[in-house]
C-alpha positions as CSV (number, residue, x, y, z in Angstrom):
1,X,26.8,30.7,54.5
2,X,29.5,30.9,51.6
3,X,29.4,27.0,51.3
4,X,25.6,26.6,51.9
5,X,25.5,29.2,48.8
6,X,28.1,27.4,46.5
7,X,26.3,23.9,47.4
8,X,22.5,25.6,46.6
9,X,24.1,26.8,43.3
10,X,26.2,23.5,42.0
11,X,22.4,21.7,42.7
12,X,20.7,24.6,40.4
13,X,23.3,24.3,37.4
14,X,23.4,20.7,38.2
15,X,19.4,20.7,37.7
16,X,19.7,22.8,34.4
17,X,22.4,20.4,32.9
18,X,19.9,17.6,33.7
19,X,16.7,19.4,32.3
20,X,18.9,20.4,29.2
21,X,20.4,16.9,28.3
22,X,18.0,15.1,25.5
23,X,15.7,12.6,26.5
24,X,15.3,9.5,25.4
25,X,11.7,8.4,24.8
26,X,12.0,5.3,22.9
27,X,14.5,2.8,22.1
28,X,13.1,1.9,18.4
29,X,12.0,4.6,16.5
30,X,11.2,4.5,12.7
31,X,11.2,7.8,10.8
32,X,8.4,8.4,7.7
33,X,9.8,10.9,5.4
34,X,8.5,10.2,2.3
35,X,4.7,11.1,1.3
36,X,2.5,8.0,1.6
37,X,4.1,6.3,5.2
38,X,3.4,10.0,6.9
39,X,0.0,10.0,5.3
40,X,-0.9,6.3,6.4
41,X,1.0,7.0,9.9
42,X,-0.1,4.7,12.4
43,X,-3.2,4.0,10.6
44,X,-4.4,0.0,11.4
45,X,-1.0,-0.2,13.7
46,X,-0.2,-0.2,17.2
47,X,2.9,0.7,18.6
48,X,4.8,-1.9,21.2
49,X,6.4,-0.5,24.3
50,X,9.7,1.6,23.5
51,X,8.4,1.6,19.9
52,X,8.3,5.1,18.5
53,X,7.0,6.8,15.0
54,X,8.7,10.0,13.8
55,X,6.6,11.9,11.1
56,X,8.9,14.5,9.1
57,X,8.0,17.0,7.6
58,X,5.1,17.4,9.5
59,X,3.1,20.3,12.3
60,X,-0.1,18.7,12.7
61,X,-1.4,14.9,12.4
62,X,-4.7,13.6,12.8
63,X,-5.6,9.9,14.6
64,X,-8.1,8.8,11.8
65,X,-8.6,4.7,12.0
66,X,-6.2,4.4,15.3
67,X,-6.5,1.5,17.5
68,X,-5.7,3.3,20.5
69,X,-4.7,6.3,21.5
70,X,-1.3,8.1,21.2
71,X,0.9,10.5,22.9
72,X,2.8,12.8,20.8
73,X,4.8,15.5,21.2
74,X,6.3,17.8,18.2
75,X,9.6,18.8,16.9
76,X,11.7,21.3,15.8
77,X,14.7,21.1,13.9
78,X,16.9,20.4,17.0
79,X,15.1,18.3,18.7
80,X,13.2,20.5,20.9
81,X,9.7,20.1,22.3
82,X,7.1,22.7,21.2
83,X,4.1,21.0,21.9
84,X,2.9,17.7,23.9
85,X,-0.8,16.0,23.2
86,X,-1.2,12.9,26.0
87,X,-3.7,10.0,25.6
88,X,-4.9,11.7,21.8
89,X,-7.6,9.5,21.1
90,X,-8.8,8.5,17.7
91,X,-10.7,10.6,15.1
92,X,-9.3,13.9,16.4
93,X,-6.8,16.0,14.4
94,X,-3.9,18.4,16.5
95,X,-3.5,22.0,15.9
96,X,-0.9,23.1,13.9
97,X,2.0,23.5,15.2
98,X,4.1,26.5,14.3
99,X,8.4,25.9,14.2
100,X,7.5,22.4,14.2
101,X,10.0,20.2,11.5
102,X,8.5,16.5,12.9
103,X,6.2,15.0,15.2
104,X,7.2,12.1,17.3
105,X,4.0,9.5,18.0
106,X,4.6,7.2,20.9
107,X,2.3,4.5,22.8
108,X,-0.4,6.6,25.7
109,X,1.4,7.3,28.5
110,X,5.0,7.7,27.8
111,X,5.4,11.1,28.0
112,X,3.8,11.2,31.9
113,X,5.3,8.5,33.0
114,X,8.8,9.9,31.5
115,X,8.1,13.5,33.2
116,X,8.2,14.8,29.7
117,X,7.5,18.8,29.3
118,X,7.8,21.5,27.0
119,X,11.3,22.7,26.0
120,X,12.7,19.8,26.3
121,X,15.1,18.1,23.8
122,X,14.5,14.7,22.7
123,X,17.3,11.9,22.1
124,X,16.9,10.8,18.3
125,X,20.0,9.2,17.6
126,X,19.7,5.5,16.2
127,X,16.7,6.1,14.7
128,X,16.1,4.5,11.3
129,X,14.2,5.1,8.2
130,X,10.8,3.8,8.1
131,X,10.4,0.4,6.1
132,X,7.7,-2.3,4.7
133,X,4.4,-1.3,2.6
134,X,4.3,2.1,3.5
135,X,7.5,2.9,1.8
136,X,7.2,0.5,-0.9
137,X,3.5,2.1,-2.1
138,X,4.9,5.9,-1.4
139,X,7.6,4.8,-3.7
140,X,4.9,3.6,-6.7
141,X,2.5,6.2,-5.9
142,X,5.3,8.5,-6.6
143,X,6.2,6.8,-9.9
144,X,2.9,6.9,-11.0
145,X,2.0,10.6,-10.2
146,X,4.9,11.5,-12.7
147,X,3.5,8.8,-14.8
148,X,0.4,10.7,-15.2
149,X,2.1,13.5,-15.8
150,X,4.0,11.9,-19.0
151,X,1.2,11.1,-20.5
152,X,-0.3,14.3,-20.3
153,X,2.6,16.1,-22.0
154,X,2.3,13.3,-24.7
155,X,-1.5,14.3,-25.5
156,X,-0.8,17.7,-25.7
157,X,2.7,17.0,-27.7
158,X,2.5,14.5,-30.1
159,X,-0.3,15.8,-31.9
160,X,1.5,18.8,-32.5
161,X,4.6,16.6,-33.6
162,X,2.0,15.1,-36.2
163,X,1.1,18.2,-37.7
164,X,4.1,19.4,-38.0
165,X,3.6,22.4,-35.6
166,X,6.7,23.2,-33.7
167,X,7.6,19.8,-34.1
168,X,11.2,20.1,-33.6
169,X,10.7,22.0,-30.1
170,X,7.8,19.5,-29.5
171,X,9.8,16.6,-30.2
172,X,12.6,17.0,-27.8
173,X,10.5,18.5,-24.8
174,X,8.8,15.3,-25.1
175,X,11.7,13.3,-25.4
176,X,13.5,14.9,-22.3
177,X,10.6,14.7,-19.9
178,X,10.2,11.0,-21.2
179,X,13.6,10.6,-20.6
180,X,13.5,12.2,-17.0
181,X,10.3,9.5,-16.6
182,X,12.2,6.5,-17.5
183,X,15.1,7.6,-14.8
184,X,12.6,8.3,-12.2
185,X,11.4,5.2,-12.7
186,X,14.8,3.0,-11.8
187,X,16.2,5.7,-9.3
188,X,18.5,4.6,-6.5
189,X,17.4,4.1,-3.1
190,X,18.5,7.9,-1.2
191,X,20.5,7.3,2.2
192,X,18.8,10.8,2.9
193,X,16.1,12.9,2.0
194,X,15.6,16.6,3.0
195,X,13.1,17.2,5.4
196,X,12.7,21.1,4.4
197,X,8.8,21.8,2.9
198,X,10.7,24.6,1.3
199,X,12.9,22.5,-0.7
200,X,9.6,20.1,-1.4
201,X,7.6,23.0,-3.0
202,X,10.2,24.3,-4.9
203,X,11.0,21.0,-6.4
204,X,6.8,20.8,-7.3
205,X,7.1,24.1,-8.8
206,X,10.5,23.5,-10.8
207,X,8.4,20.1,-12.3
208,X,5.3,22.3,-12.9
209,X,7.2,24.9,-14.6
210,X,8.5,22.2,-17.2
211,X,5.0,21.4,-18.3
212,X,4.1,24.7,-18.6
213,X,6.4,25.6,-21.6
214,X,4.3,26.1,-24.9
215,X,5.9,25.5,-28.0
216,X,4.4,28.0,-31.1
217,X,5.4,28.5,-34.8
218,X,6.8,31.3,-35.9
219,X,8.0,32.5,-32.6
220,X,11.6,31.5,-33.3
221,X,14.5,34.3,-32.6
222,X,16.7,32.3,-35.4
223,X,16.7,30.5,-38.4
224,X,14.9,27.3,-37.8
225,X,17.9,25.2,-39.5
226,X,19.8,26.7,-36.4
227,X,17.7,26.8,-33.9
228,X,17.4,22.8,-34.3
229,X,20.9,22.0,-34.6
230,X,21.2,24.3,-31.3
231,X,18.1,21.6,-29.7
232,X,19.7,18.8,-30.7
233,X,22.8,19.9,-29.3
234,X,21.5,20.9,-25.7
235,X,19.2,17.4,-25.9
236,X,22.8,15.7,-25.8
237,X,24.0,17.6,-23.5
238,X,21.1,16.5,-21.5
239,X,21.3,12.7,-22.1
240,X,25.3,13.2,-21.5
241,X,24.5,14.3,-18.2
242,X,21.8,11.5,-17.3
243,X,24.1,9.1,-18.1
244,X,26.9,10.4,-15.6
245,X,24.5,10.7,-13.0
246,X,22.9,6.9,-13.9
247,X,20.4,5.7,-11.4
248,X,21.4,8.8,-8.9
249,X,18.8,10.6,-10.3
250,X,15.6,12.3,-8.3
251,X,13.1,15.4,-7.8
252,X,13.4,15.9,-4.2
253,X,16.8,17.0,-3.2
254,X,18.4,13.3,-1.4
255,X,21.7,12.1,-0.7
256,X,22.5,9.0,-3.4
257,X,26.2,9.0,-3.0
258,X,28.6,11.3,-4.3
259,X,29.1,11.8,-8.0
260,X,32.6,12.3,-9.4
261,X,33.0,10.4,-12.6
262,X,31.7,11.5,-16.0
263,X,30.8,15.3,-16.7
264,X,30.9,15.7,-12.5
265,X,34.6,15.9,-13.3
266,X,33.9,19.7,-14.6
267,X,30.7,20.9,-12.6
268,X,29.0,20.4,-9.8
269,X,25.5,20.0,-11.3
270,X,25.8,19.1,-15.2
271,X,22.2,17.6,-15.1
272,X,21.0,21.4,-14.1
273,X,23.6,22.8,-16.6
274,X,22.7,21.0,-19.3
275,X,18.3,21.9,-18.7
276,X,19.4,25.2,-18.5
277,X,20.6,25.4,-22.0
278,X,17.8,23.2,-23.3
279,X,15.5,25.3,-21.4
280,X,17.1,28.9,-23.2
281,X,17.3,27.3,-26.5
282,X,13.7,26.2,-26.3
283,X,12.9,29.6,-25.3
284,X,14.8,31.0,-28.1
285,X,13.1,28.7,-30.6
286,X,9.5,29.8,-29.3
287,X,9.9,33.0,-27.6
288,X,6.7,34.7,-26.0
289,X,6.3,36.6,-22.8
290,X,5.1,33.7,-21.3
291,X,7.7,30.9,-21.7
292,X,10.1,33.6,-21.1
293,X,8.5,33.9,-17.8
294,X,8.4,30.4,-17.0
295,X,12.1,29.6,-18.3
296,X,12.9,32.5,-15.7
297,X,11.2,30.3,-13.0
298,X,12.9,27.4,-14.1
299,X,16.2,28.9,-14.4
300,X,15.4,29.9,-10.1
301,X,14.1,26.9,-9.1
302,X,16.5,24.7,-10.6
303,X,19.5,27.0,-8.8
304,X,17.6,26.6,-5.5
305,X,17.4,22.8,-5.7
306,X,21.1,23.3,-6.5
307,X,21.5,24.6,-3.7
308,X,19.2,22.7,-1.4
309,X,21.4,19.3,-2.4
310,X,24.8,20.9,-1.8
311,X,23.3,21.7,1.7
312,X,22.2,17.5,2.5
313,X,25.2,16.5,0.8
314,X,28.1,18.5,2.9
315,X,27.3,16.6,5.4
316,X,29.5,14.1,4.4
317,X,33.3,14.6,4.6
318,X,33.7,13.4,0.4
319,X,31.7,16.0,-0.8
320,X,33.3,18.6,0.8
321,X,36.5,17.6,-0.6
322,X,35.0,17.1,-4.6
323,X,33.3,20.7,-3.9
324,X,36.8,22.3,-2.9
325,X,37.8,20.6,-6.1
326,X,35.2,21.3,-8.4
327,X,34.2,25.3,-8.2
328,X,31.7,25.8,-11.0
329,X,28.0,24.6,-10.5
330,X,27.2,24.6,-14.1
331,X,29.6,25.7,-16.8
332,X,33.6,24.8,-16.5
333,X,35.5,27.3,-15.2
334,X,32.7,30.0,-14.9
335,X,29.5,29.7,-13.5
């Protein structure tokens, strides 16, 4: 009885080891994780057998101009399955899903014929990061989003730069968000990108925020003599950190390679350092409850995205070293 017992139980744990190991569902899977290739998803595409589509962030998808229909089966952040749609035909659009960090879209019938259920964990290692036109037009519809919003901080800037109304404070919030344009523009190619819509929004709101500031005559908490010397100032400061960071730069917290050189020496995150300051002085230079409101959001957001990058980029063994290295996030030997 004793052996027929131990035998009964080895074939349970050996069944629980089996329903617990991670599946592997397809053999080539590409992974969308920037805005327009998880909008277009498999829009005017068809998927080949072991072929495989991983949308991230993402809890609900809709099958608008399929060819065929799709299995599908979504995500969380380990790899677990919280929800399975078979045979999802076109022109429908799933609930959403709640937990769910990405949805994996496969060819109609894979998840039957794999035995496929709930709970269990999928194999995504190997999979690679979504190429072609999807990637390539998310990229430019990206660029020119913060295009647009250049030139709608130059309407409402320059004019006040012509009259001569704030123009100092005008001046260089225009020529630091131009400057942040330009970069945006000739970025580096990320090896990563977050995945958390958290990290997303803030970044949105930290960009927002920037636009909002107001600059007004007469608000100034100082001499104006001083208060542009103290703009000028922080502007370098800015442009000092740009350059050390070179075509590294980006809004949505990615992993470009770790920095080291220039004013990365010093701080962890100069580029934030250095806005900051602009961002107080400016405040200083026009202060009213409102851009002292904003600057407070900005001063938040920016630490959060601070935070958000250190958390993609200590994955990797280099920057864990540089951050036992270099302590302060913002100002040398302090903060």
């Amino acid at each position: 009885m004793s052996g027929r017992v131990a035998e009964e139980r080895a074939a349970g744990r050996a069944g629980r080891e089996a329903e617990a190991a991670p599946v592997r569902l397809a053999s080539r899977v590409e992974v969308a994780d920037s805005l327009l290739p998880r909008l277009l998803g498999l829009m005017g595409r068809t998927l080949g057998e072991g072929e495989g589509l991983y949308l991230v962030p993402c809890a609900s998808i809709h099958s608008f101009f399929m060819r065929r229909a799709i299995d599908a089966v979504f995500l969380d952040a380990e790899g677990r399955a919280l929800a399975l749609f078979h045979s999802l035909p076109a022109w429908r659009v799933t609930r959403w899903v709640r937990g769910a960090r990405g949805v994996l879209e496969l060819p109609t019938g894979t998840l039957a014929a794999r035995g496929f259920r709930e709970g269990q964990r999928v194999d995504m290692t190997g999979w690679t990061r979504a190429a072609g036109r999807g990637r390539f037009l998310g990229r430019w519809a990206a660029n020119l989003l913060l295009g647009g919003f250049w030139l709608f901080l130059a309407a409402r800037l320059l004019p006040m730069v012509a009259e001569g109304k704030g123009a100092v404070s005008a001046a260089m919030l225009f020529a630091v968000n131009t400057l942040i344009a330009c970069l945006f523009l000739t970025r580096r190619e990320e090896k990563r990108l977050t995945v958390s819509s958290r990290d997303r929004a803030v970044t949105l709101l930290s960009v927002l925020l920037s636009f909002s500031l107001r600059p007004l005559p007469g608000a100034s908490l100082l001499p104006e003599g001083v208060v542009s010397v103290l703009l000028v100032l922080c502007l370098g400061g800015v442009l000092l950190a740009y350059l050390s960071l070179g075509r590294s730069f980006g809004l949505i917290p990615a992993d470009r390679g770790v920095k080291t050189g220039g004013l990365y020496r010093w701080v962890r995150h100069p580029l934030y350092g250095a806005e900051m300051a602009f961002f107080a002085c400016f405040l200083v230079a026009n202060f009213t409850v409102r851009n002292a409101a904003v600057t407070a959001g900005l001063f938040a957001s920016l630490h959060l995205r601070a935070l958000a990058e250190e958390r993609l980029l200590a994955q990797e063994e280099a920057y864990r070293k540089y951050s036992r290295r270099v302590r302060a996030r913002y100002i040398p030997h302090l903060v």
